[in-house]
NUVEXDO-681108 format. One line per 10 residues: their letters; for each residue x, y, z of N, C-alpha, C, CB. Coordinates in steps of 0.05 Angstrom, whole numbers. Atoms other than C-alpha are relative to their C-alpha. Glycine has a CB too. Example, Ala and Ser with C-alpha at 12.3 -4.5 7.8 and 13.67 -1.06 7.14 Angstrom:
! residues 2
as = 18:-24:0:246:-90:156:18:24:0:-20:1:25; -16:-24:-1:273:-21:143:-15:22:14:9:9:-29 .
This chain:
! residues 332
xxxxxxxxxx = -17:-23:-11:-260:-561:-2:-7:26:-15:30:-7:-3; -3:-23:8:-270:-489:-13:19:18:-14:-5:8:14; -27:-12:4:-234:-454:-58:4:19:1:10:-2:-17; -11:-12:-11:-193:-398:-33:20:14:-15:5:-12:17; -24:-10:10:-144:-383:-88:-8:23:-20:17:-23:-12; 20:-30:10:-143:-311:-118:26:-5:-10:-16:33:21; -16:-17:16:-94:-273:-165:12:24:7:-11:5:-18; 2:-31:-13:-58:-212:-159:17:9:-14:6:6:30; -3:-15:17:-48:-159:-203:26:31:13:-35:6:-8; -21:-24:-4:10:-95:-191:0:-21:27:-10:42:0 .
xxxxxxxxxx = -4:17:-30:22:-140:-132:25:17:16:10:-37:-7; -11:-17:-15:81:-88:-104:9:-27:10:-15:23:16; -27:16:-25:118:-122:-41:-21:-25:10:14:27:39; 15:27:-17:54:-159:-23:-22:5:20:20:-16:18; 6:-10:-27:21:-117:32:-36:-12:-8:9:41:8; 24:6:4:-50:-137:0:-9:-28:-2:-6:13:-21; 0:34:9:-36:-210:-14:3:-20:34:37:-9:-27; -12:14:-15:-6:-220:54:-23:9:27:33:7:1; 29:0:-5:-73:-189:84:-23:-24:-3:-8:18:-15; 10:17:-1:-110:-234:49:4:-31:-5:-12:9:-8 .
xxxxxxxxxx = -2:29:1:-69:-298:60:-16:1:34:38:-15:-5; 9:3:-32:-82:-279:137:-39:-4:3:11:37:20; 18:-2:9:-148:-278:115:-16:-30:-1:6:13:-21; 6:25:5:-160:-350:95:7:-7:-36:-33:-3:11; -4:-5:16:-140:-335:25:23:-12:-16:-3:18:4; -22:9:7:-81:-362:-23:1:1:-21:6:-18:8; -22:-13:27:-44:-328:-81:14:-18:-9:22:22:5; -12:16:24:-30:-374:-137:21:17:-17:-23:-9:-20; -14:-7:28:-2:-328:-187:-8:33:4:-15:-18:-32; -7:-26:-6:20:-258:-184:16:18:-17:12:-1:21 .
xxxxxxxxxx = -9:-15:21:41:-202:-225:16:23:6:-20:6:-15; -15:-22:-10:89:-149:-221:24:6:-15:6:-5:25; -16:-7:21:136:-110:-270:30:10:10:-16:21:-16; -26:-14:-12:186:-70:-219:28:-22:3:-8:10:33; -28:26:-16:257:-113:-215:3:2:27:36:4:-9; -12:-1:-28:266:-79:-148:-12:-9:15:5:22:11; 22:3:-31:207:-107:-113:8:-38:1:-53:10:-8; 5:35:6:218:-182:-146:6:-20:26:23:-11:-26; -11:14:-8:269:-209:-98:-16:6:27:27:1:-5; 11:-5:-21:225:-181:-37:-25:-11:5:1:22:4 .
xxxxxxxxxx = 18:25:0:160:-213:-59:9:-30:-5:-19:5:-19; -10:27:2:196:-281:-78:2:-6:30:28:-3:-18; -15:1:-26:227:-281:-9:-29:-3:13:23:29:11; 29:-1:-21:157:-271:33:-25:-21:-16:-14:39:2; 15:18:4:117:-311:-20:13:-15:-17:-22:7:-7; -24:25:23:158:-375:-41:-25:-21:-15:32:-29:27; 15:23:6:91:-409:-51:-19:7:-34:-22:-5:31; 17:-13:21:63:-363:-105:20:9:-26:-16:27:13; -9:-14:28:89:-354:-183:5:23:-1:-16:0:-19; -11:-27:8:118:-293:-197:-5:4:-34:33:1:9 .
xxxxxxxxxx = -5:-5:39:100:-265:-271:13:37:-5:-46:-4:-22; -10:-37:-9:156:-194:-276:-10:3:-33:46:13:11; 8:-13:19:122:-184:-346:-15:26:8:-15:-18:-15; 16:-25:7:92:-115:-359:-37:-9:-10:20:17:-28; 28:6:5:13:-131:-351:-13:-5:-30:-12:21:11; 4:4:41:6:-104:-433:12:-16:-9:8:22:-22; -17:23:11:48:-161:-449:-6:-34:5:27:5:11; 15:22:-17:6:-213:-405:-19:-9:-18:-13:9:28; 20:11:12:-43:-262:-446:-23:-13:22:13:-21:-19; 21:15:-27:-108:-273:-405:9:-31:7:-39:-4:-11 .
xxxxxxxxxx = -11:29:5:-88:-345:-430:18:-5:11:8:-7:-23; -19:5:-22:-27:-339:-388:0:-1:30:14:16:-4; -2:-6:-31:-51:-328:-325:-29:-23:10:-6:41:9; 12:25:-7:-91:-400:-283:-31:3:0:10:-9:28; 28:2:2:-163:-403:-296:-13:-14:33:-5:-22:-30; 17:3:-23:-212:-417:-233:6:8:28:-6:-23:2; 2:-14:-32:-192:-378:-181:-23:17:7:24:18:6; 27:-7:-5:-242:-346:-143:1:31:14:-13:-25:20; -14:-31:7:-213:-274:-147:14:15:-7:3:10:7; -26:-14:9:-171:-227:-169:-2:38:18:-2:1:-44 .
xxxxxxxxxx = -3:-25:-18:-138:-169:-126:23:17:-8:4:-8:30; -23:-15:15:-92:-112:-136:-5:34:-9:4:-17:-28; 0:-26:-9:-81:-36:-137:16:15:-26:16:2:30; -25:-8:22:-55:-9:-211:7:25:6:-7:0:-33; -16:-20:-3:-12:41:-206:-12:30:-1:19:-5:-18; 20:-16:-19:-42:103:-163:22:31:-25:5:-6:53; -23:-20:0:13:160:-191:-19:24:-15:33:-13:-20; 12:-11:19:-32:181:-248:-23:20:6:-7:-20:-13; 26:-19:-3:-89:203:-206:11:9:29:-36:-18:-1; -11:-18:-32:-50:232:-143:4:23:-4:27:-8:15 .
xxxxxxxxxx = -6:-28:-6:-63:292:-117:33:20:8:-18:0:22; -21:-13:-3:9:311:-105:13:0:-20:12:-6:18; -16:2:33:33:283:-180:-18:22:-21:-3:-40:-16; 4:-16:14:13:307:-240:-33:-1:-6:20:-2:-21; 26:10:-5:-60:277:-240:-14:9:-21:-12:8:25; 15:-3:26:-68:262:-306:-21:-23:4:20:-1:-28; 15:29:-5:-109:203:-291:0:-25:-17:-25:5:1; 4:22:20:-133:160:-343:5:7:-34:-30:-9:5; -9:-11:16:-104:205:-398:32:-8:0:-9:25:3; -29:8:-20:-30:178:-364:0:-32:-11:-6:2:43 .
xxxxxxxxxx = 0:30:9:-12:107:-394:-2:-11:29:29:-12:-17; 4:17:-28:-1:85:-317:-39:-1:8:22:21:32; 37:9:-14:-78:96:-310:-12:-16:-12:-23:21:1; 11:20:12:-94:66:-366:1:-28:5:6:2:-20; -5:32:1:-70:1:-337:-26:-5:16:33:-14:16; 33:9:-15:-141:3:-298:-9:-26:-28:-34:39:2; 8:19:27:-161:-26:-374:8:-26:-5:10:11:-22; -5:26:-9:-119:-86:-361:-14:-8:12:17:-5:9; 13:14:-28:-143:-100:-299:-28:-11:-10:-5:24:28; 22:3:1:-213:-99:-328:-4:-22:-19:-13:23:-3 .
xxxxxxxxxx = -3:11:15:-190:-136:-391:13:-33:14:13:19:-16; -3:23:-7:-162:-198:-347:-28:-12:12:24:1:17; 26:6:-18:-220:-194:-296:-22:-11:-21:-12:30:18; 17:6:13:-270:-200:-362:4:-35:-11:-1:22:-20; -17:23:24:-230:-262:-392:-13:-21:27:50:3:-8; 0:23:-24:-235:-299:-319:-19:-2:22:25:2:15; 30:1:-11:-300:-279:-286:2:-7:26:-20:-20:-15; -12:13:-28:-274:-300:-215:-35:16:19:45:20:13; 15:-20:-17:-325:-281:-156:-7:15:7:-2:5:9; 1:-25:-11:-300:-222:-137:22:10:-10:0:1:28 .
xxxxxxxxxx = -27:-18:15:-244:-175:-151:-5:30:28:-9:13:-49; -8:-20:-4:-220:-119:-109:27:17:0:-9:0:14; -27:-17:15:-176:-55:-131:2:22:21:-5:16:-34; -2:-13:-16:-148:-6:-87:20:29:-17:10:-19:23; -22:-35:20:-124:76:-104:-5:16:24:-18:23:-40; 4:-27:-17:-111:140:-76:-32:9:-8:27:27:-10; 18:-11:-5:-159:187:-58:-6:24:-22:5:6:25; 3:-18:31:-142:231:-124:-15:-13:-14:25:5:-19; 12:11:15:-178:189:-163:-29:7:-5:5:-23:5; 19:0:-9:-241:219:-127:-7:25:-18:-2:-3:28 .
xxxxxxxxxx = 13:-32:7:-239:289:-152:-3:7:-25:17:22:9; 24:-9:16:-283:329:-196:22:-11:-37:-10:46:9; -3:1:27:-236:328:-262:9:-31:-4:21:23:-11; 0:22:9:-230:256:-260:-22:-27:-4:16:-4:11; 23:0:-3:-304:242:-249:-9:-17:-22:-10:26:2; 8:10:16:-313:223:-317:5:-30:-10:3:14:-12; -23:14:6:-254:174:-324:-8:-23:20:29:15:5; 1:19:-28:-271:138:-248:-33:-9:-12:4:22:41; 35:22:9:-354:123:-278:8:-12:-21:-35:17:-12; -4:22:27:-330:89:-341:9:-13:6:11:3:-24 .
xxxxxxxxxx = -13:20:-9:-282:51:-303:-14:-19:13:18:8:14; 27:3:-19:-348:41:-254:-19:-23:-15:-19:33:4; 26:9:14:-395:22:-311:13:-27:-14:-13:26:-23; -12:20:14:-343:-20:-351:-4:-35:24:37:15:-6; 5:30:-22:-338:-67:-283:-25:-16:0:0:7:32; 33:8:6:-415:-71:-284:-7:-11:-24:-18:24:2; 8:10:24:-422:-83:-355:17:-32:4:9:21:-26; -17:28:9:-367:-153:-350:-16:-14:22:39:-2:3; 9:23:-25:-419:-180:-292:8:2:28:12:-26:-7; -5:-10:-33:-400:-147:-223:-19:25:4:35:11:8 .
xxxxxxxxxx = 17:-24:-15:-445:-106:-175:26:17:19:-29:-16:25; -30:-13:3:-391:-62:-163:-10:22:23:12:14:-37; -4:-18:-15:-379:-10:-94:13:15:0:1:-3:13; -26:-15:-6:-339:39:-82:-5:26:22:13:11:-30; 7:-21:-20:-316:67:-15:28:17:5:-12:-14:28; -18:-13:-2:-273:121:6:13:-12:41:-12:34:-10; -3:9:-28:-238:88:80:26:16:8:3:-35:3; -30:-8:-7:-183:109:121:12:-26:25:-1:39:17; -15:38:-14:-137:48:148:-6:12:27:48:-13:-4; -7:-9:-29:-131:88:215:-28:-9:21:5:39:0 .
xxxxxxxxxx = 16:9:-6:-204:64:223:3:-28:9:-13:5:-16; -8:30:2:-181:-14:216:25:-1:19:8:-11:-32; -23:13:-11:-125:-15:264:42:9:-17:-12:-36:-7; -30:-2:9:-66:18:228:4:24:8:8:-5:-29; -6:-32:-17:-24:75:263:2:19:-13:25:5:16; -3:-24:10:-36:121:214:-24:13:-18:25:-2:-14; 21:-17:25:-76:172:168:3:-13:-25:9:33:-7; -14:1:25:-83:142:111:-21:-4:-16:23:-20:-3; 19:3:14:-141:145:66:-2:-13:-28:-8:21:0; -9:10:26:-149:106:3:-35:-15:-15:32:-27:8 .
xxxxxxxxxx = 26:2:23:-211:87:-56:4:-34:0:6:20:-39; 6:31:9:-229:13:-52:-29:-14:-1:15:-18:19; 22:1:31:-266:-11:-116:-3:-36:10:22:10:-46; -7:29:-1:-295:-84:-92:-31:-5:-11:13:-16:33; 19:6:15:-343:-122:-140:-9:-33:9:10:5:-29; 14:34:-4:-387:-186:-125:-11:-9:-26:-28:-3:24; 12:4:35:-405:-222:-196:-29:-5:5:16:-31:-20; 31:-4:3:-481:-209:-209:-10:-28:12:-11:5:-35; 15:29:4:-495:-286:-205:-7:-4:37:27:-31:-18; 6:7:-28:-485:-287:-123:-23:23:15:32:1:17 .
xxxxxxxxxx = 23:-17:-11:-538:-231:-115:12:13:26:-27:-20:6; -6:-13:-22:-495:-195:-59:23:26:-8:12:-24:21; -17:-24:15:-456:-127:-60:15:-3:35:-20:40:-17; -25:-7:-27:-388:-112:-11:-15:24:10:40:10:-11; 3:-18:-18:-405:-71:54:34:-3:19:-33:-8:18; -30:-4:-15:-340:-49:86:-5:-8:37:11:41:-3; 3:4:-25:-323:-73:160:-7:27:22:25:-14:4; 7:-28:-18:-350:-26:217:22:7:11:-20:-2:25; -25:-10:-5:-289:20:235:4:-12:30:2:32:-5; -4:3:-27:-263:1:305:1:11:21:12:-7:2 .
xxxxxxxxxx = 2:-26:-17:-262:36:366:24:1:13:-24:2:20; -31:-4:-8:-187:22:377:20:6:-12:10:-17:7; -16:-13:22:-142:70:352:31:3:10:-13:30:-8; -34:7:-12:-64:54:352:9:27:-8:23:-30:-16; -19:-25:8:-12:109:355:27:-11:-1:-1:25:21; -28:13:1:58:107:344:17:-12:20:16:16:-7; -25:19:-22:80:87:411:2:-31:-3:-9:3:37; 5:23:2:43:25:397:14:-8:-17:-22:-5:-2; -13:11:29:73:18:331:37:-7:5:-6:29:-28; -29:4:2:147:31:347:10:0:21:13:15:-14 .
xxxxxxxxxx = -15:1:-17:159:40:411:24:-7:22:-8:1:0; -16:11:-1:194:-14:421:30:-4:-15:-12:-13:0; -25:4:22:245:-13:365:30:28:16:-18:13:-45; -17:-16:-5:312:14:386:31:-18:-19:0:5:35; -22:0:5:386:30:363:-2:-9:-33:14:-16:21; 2:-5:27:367:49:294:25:4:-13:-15:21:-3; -34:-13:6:427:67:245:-5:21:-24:28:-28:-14; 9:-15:26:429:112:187:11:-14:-31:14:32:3; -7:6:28:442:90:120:27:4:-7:-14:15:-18; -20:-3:6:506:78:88:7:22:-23:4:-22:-3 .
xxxxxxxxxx = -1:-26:11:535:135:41:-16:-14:-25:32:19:-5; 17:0:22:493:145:-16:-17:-17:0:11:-2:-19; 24:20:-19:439:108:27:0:-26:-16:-39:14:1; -4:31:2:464:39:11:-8:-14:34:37:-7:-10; 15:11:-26:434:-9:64:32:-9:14:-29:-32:-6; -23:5:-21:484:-25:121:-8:-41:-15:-11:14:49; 1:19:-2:453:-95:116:-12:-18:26:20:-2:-7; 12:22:-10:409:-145:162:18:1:25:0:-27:-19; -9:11:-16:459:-175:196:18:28:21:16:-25:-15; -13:-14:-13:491:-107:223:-28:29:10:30:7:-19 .
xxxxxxxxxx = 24:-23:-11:421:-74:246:-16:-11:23:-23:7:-24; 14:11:-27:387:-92:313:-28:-11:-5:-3:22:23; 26:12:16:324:-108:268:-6:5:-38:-27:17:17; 6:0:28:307:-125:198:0:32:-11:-29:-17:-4; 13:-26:9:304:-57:157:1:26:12:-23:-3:-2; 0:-22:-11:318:-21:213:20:29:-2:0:-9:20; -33:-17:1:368:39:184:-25:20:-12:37:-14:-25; 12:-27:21:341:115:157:10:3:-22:3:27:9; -12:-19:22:352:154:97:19:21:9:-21:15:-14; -20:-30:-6:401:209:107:-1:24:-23:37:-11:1 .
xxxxxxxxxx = 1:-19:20:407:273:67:-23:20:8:-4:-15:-28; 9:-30:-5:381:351:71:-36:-8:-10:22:29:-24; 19:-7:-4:310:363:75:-10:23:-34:3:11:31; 7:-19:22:273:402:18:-25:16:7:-5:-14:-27; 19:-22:-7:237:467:19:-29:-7:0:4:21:-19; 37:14:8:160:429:8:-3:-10:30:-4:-36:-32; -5:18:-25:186:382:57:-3:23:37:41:-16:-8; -3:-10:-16:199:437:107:-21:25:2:24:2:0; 35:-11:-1:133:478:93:-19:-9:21:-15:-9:-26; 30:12:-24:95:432:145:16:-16:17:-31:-23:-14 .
xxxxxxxxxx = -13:25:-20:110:395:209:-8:-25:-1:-4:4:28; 2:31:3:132:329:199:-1:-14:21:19:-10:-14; -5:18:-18:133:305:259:-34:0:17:31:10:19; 22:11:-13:71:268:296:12:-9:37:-11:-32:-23; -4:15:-22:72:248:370:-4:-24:9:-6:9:11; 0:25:-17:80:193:412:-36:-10:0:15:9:35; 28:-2:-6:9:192:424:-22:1:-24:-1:25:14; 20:-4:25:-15:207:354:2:-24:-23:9:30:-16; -6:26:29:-21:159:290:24:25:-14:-42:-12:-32; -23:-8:24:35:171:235:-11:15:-27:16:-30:-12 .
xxxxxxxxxx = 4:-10:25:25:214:179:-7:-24:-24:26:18:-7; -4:20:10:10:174:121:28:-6:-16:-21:-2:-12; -19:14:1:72:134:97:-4:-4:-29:2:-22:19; -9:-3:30:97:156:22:12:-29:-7:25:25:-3; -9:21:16:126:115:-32:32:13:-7:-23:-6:-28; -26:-8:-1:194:159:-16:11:2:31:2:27:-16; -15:-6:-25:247:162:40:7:30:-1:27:-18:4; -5:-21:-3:257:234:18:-17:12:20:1:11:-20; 41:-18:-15:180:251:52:0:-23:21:-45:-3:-30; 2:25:-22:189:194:106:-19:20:23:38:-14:14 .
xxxxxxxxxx = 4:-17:-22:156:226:171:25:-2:19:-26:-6:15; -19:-6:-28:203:254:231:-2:-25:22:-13:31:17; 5:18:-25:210:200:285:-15:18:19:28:-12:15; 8:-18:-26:172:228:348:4:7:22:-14:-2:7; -25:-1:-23:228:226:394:8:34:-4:33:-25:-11; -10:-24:10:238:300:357:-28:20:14:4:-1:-39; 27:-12:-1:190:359:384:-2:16:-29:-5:20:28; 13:7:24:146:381:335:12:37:-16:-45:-10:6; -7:-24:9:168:437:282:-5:25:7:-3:0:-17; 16:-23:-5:165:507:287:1:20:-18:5:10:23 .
xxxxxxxxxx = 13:-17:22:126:556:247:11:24:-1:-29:5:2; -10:-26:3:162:611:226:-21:16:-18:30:-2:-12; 18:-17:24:114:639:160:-10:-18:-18:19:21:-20; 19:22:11:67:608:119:16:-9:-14:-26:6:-15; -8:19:7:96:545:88:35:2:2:-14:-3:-25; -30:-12:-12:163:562:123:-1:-15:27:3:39:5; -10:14:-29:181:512:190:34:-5:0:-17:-35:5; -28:11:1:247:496:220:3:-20:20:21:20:2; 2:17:-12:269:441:265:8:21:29:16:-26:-12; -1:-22:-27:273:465:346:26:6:4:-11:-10:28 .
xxxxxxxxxx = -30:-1:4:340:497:348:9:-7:29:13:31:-12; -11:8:-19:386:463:397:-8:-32:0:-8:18:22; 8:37:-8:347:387:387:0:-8:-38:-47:-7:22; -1:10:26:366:386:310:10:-19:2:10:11:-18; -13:18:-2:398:323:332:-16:-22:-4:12:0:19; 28:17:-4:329:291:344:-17:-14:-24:-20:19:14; 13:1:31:304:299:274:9:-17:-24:3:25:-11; -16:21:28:317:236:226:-34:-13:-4:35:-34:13; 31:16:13:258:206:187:10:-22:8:-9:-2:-36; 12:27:-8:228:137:207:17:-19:-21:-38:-2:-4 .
xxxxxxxxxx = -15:24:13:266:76:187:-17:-16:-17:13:-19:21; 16:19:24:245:37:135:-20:-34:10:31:-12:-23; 7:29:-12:231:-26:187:-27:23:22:37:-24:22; 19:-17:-6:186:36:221:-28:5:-12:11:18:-1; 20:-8:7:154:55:170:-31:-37:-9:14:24:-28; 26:22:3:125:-21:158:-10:-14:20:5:-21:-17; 23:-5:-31:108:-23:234:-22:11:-5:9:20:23; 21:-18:13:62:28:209:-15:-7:-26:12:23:-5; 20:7:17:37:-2:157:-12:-28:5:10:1:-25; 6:20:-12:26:-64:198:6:-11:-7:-14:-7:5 .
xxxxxxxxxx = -10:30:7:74:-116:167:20:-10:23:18:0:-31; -7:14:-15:103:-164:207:23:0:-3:-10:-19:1; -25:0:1:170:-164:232:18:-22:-16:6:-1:25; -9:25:18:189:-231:194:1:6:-31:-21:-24:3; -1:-3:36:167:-197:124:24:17:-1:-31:17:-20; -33:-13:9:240:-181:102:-7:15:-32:30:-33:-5; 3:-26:20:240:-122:56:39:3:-8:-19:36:23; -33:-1:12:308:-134:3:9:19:-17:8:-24:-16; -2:-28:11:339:-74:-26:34:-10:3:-16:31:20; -24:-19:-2:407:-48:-37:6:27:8:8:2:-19 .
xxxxxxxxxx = 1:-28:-10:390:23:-32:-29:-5:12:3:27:-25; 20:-16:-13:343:50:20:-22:14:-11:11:16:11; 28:-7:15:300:82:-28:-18:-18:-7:2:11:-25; 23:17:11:272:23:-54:-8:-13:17:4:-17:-21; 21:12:-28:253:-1:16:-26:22:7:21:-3:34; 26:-26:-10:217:66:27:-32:-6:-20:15:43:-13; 22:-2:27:181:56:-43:-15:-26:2:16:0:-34; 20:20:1:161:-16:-32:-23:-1:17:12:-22:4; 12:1:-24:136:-5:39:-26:19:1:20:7:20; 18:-31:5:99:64:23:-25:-10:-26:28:33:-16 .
xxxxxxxxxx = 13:7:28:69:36:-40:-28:-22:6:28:-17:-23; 20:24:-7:31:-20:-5:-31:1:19:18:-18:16; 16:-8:-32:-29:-23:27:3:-15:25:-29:0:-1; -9:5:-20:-26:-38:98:-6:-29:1:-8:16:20; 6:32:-4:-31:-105:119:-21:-12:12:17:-12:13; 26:4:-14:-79:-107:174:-24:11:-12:1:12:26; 19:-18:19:-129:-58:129:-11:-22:-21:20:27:-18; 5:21:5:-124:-109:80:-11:-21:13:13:-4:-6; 8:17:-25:-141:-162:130:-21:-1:3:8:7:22; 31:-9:-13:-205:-129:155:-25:1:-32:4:44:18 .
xxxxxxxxxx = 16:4:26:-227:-126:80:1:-31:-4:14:17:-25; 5:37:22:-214:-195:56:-14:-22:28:48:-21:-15; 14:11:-22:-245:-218:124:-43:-1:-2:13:21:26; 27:-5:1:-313:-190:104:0:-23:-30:-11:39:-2; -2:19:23:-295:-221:30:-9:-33:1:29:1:-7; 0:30:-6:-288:-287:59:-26:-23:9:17:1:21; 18:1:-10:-341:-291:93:-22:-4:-14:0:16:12; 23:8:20:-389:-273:40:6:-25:-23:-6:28:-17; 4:8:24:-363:-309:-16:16:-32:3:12:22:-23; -7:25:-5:-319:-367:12:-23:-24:19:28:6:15 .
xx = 8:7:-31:-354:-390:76:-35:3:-5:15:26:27; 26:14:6:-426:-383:45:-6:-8:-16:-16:7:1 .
């Protein structure tokens, strides 16, 4: 029998793991520090270990020897263009150094890491080849491409850096899947979903059982001046903005028409249809990121559904990657 079982590192809600179970794939052992995400990956993967240690606290020795990859996305914040983008000067970046420090210990097949698109630019240049060279030096022929999911089947913009390495010994390097020529928009994504609700005060979740679909409730609360600098709202017709790691920045549903420009970084909503205007539900926004109506997303507050959902990469995206993965490294 082939083995199939990988690892997974900042593992979030799952959106990468649950890619590549669809995949042919299967997550033994998994890592992840947030309390808020715990009870939402437990729930979707009952078959896979949970370790909520803080990675720097993780002994290679702790984590199952012979699997035949390791996957996972450390924490993007450091090199985002909208944060402060300190990069690898930022302890959160430094956790790349983990990653590289387990991957050396366990030598698996393959390994792939996933980041924003900050990671790309000029003053971090120096920081993203050492990270580059370090992979290469532990025994991986190492790629790196810049993709956008919206290529793969997901309804939205969303561009992101994925770092995937084949170990020297199989003599083969990752080529990304050819983009597709079928591009979903939001009708596809949500069009179906009705009789949304809004959040309870101080966006506590209504709860499951009093929502017409899993997750399906908004954020509530005033808008901020950044926020209202650009039109948030996408059409029926168009893919979704890409899908934050906040319900404050959610996008506009597209039931709303689209803002209007008063002065540079100055919009307002169309007066007379301010009624129209509520950001995308949290069971929306992981339409859009292509998780399946069954993956139950557990929270108390509404924020931390926005944050798990936003934080992940998409599902199908994933998918289309660990499909090529499979291929090469299981299956020949």
């Amino acid at each position: 029998m082939k083995n199939n079982t990988i690892i997974s590192l900042f593992s979030g809600a799952g959106g990468l793991d649950l890619g590549f179970k669809q995949a042919g794939f299967k997550t033994i052992w998994a890592n992840e520090f947030d309390k808020t995400i715990w009870d939402t990956f437990s729930y979707n993967f009952q078959n896979t270990f949970l370790d909520k240690r803080s990675i720097v606290n993780i002994s290679e020795n702790d984590i199952p020897d012979g699997c035949i990859g390791i996957i996972g996305g450390p924490p993007c914040q450091s090199w985002s263009e909208a944060g402060a983008g300190r990069g690898i000067t930022d302890k959160r970046g430094q956790l790349f150094y983990d990653y590289i420090r387990i991957l050396k210990a366990k030598q698996p097949r393959f390994f792939l890491a996933e980041n924003v698109p900050g990671m790309l630019q000029p003053k971090h240049s120096e920081a993203l080849n050492a990270i580059l060279t370090e992979f290469s030096e532990i025994g991986y022929n190492v790629k790196r491409y810049l993709l956008n999911a919206y290529d793969y089947s997901v309804p939205q913009d969303r561009k992101r850096v994925i770092i995937v390495g084949y170990h020297h010994d199989l003599g083969k390097i990752f080529i990304p899947p050819k983009p597709r020529s079928e591009k979903l928009t939001l009708k596809d994504a949500i069009w179906d979903l009705r009789l949304s609700k809004p959040a309870l005060d101080k966006n506590y979740t209504n709860g499951d059982s009093n929502l017409s679909a899993s997750n399906h409730e908004y954020m509530t609360g005033g808008f901020s001046t950044i926020y209202m600098s650009r039109n948030r709202v996408r059409g029926w017709d168009e893919p979704s903005f890409t899908i934050q790691a906040g319900g404050r920045h959610a996008p506009i549903h597209p039931q709303a028409p689209k803002m209007l420009f008063i002065e540079q970084n100055k919009r307002i909503f169309v007066p007379g249809k301010e009624h129209l205007y509520r950001r995308l539900t949290v069971r929306e926004c992981a339409r859009i990121q292509t998780f399946p109506d069954d993956f139950i997303f557990q929270y108390q507050n509404v924020s931390d559904g926005y944050k798990m959902v936003g934080n992940a990469v998409p599902v199908e995206f994933a998918r289309r990657l660990a499909e090529v993965i499979h291929n090469d490294i299981v299956l020949s």
